[in-house]
C-alpha positions as CSV (number, residue, x, y, z in Angstrom):
1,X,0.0,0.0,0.0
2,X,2.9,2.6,0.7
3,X,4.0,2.5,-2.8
4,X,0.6,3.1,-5.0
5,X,1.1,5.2,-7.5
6,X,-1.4,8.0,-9.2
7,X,-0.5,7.0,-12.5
8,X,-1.8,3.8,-12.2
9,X,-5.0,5.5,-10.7
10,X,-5.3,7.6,-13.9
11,X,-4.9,4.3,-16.4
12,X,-7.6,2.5,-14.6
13,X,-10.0,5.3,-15.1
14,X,-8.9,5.3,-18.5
15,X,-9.4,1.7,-19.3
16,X,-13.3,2.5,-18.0
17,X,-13.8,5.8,-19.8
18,X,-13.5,3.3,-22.8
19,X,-15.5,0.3,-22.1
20,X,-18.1,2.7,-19.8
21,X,-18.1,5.8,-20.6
22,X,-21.2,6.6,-18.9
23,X,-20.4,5.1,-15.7
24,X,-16.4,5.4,-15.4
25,X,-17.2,9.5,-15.2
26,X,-18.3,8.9,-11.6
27,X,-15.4,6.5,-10.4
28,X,-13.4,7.3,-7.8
29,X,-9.5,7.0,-8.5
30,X,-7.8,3.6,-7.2
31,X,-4.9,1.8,-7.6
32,X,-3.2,-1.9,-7.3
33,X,-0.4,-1.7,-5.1
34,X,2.6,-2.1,-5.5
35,X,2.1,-2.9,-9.7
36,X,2.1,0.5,-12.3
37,X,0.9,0.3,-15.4
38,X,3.4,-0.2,-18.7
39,X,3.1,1.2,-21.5
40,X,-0.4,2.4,-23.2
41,X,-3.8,1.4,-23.2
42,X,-4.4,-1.0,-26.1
43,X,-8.0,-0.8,-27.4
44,X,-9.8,-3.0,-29.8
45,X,-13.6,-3.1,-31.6
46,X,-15.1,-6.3,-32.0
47,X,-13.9,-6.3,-36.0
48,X,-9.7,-5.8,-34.6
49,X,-10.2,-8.0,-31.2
50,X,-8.4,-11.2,-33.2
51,X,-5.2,-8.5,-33.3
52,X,-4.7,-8.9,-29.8
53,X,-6.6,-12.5,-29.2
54,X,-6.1,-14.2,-32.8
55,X,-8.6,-17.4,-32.5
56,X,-10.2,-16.6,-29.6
57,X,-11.8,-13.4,-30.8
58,X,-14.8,-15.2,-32.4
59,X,-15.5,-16.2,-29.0
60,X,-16.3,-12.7,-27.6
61,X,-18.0,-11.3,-30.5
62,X,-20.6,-14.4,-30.3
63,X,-21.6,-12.4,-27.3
64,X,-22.0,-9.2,-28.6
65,X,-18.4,-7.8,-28.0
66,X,-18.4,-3.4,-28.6
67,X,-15.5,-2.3,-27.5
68,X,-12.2,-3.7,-25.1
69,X,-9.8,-1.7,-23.9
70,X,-6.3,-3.7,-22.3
71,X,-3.6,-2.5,-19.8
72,X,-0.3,-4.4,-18.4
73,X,0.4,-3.1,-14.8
74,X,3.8,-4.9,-13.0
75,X,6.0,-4.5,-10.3
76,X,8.9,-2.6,-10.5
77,X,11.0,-4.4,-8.3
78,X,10.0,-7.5,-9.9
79,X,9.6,-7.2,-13.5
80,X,8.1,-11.0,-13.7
81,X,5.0,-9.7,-11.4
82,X,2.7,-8.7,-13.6
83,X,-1.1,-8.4,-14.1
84,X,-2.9,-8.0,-17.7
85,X,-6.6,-6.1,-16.9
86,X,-8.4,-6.3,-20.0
87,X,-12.3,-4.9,-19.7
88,X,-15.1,-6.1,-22.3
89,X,-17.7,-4.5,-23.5
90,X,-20.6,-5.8,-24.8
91,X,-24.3,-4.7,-26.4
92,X,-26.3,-6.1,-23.3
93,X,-25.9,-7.7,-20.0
94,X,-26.5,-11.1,-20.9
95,X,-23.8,-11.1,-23.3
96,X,-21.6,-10.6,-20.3
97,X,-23.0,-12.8,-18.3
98,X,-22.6,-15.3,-21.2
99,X,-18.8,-14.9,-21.6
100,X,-18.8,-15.2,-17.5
101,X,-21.0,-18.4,-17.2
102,X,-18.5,-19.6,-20.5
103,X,-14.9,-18.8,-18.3
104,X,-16.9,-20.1,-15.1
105,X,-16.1,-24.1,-14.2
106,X,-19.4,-25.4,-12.4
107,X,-16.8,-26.3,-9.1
108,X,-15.7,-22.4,-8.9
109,X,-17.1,-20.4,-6.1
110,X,-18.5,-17.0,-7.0
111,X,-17.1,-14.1,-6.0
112,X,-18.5,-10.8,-4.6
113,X,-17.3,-8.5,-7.6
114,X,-19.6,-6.6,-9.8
115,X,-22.6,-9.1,-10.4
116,X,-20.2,-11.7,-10.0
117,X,-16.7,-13.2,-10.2
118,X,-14.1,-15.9,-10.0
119,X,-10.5,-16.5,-9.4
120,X,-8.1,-19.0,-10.1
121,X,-4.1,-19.7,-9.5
122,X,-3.3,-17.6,-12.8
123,X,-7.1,-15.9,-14.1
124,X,-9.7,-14.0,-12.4
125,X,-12.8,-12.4,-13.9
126,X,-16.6,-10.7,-12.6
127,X,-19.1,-9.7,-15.0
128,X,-21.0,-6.1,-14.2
129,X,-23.5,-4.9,-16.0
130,X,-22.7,-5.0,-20.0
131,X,-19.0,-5.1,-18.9
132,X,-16.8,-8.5,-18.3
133,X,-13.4,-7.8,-17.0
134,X,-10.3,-10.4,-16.7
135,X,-7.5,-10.1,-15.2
136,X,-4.4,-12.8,-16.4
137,X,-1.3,-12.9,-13.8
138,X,2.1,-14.0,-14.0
139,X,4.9,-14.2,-10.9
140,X,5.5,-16.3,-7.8
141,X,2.9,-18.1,-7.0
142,X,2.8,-16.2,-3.1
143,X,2.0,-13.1,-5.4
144,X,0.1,-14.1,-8.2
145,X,-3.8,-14.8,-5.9
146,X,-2.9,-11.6,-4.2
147,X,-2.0,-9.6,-7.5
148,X,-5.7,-10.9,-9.0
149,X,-7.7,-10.0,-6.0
150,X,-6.0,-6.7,-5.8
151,X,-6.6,-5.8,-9.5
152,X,-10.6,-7.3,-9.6
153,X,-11.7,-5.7,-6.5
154,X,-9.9,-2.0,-7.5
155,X,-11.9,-2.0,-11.1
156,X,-15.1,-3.6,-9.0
157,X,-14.5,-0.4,-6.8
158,X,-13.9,2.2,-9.3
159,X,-16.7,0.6,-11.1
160,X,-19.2,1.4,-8.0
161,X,-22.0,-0.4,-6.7
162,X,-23.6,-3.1,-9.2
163,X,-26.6,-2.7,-11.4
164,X,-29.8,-4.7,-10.6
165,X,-29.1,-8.0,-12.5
166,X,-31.4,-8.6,-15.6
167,X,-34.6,-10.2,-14.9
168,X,-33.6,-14.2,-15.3
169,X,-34.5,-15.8,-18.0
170,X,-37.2,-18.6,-17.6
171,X,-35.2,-22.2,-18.2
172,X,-35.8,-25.5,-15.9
173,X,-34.6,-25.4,-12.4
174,X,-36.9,-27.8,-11.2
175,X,-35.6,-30.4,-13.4
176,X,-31.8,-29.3,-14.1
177,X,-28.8,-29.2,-11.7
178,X,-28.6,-25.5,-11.5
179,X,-24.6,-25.8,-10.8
180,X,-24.2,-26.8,-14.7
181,X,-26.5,-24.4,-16.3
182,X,-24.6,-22.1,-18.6
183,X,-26.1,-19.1,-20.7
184,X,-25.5,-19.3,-24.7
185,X,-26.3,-16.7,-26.7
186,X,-26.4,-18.6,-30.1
187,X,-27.4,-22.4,-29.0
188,X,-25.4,-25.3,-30.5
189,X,-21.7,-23.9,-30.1
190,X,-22.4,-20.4,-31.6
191,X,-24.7,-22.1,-34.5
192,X,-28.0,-19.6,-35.2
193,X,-30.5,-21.5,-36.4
194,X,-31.9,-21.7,-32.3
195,X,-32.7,-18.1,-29.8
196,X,-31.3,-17.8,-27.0
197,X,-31.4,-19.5,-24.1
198,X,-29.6,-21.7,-21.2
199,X,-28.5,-25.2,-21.1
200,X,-27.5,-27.5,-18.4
201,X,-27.9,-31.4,-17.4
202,X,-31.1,-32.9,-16.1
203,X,-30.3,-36.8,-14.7
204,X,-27.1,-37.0,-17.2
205,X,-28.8,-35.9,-20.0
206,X,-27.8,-32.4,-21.5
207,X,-30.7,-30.6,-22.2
208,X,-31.3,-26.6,-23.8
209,X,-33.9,-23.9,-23.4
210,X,-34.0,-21.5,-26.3
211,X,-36.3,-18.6,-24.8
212,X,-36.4,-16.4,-27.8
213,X,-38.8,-17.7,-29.9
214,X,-42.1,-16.9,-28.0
215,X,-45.1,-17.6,-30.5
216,X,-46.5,-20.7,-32.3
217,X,-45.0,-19.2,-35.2
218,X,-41.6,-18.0,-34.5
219,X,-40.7,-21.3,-32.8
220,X,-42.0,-23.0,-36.4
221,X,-39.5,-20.9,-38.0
222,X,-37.0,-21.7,-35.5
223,X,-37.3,-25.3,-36.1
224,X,-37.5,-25.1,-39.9
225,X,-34.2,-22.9,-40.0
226,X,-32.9,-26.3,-37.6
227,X,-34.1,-28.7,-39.8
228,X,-31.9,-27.8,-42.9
229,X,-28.9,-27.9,-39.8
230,X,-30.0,-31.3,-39.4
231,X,-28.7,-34.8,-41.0
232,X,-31.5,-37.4,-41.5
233,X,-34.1,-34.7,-39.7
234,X,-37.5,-36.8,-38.6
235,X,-40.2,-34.8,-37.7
236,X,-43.5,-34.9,-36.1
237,X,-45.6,-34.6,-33.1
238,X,-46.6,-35.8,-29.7
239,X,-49.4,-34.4,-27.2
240,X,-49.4,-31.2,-29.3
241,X,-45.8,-30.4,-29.2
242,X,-43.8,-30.5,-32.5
243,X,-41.0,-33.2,-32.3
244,X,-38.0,-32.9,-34.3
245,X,-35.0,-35.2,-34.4
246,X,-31.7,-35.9,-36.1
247,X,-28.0,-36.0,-36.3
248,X,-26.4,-32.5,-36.1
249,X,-22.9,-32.5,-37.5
250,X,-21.2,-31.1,-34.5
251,X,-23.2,-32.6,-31.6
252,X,-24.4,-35.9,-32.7
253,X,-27.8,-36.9,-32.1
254,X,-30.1,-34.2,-30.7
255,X,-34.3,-34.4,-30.1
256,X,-35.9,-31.0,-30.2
257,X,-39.5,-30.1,-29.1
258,X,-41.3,-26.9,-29.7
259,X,-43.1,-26.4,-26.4
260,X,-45.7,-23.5,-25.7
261,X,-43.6,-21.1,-24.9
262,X,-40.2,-22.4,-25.7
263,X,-38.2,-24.9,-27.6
264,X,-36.5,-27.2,-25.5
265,X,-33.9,-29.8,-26.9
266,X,-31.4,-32.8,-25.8
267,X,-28.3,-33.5,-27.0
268,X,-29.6,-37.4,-27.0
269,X,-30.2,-40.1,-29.4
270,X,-34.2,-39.8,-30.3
271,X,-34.6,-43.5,-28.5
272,X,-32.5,-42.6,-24.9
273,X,-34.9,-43.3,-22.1
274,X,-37.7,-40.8,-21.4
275,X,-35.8,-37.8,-23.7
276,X,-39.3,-36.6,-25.0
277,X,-40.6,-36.8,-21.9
278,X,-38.1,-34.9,-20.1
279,X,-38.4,-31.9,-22.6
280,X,-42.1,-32.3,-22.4
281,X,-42.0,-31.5,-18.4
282,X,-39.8,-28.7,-19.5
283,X,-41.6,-27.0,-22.4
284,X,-44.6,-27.2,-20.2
285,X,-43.2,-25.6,-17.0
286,X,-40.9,-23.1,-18.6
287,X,-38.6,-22.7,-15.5
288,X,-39.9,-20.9,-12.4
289,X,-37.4,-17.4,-12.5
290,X,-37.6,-17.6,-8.3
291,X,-35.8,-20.6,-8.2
292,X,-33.5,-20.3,-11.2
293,X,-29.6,-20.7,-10.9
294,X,-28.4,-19.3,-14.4
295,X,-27.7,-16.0,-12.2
């Protein structure tokens, strides 16, 4: 603590300004003691991200990636202590969220940053409103935990208090364990032909939500647009609910059902035991948001 510097005060506020502007105006200064920032602020739109993350880029921008802004801070009498803060942007919350629930093993306890966080022997990341920041360290290992905690909860501070989280999005709590349910904003590893939604295991099975397509008619387009995805697609129905099964290339065999409200899906050969079942329950309950676990 006796050795924090103003500078490094100034660069956090900068790193904000670009991935906030509205909010970073009202930040108070910090710092991360005893690390000063090197060098500039590297900044990046969601078209020049691969620059700095080649391969990885495609990652953030299935999320909705704006705008990142990156910053090196070390210690001066240890050049090999070092900590990377690198703040993401994105168009909406749950893109955040999405990236977070994406970097987020199901064992790791959340953390009291922003609207969430985690930390781990070299990585540590929260998610606050539209914003996801990570923080990548590097030094002895006696250094490295304290160097992450330091660098999370200064941004978490300068950041002030949290917004209200977005109102959860209805999925399956009843019937999933809520430790594995992850948010994807384009279901089926990125792939578009399925809205949004959440996906998680129910008894060993993985199963998916897509909660975008409210309306008879927008989940019939939904499924259509799947269908073409789909090799040897069988369709048909059962008590009311459209059935649709087949072999996707990347996932193997997946049953989907367009429920009322939703379209539900496993990634499940058609015959596994009580699949169509399972989604039915699901399609007809469409997750109860007070006992959800997504958030």
């Amino acid at each position: 603590m006796r050795r924090m510097r103003s500078a490094l005060a100034a660069a956090l506020l900068s790193l904000l300004v670009l991935a906030a502007p509205a909010r970073a105006a009202s930040t108070a200064a910090t710092a991360i003691p005893p690390l000063v920032r090197q060098g500039n602020i590297e900044r990046h739109t969601a078209e020049t991200l691969w620059e700095r993350i080649d391969g990885e880029a495609e990652l953030y921008r299935s999320y909705g990636l704006s705008a990142s802004a990156h910053a090196r801070y070390e210690d001066p009498a240890q050049p090999d202590r070092s900590v990377t803060v690198s703040v993401f942007s994105f168009t909406d919350p749950l893109g955040a969220f999405g990236l977070f629930a994406a970097f987020r093993s199901p064992e790791s306890a959340v953390q009291p940053w922003g609207n969430g966080g985690c930390v781990g022997d070299y990585q540590g990341f929260f998610w606050q409103g539209d914003l996801f920041v990570l923080a990548d360290a590097a030094g002895p290992p006696s250094a490295r935990l304290v160097d992450l905690r330091g660098a999370l909860q200064a941004v978490a501070a300068a950041l002030g208090p949290p917004p209200a989280r977005p109102e959860p999005l209805r999925a399956f709590s009843r019937f999933a364990d809520t430790h594995t349910i992850r948010y994807q904003p384009l279901h089926l590893l990125g792939r578009e032909p399925l809205p949004p939604g959440l996906e998680g295991l129910a008894g060993g099975t993985p199963i998916f939500v897509s909660t975008g397509a409210v309306g008879s008619e927008r989940i019939a387009a939904a499924l259509d647009a799947y269908e073409r995805v789909l090799e040897g697609a069988v369709r048909g129905e059962r008590h009311g609910f459209t059935v649709l099964s087949g072999r996707d290339p990347f996932l193997g065999p997946v049953t989907i059902l367009g429920g009322r409200d939703v379209i539900c899906g496993a990634r499940s050969a058609p015959e596994a035991p009580r699949v169509r079942e399972l989604l039915e329950d699901v399609a007809g309950h469409g997750g109860d948001p007070a006992l959800e676990g997504a958030w």
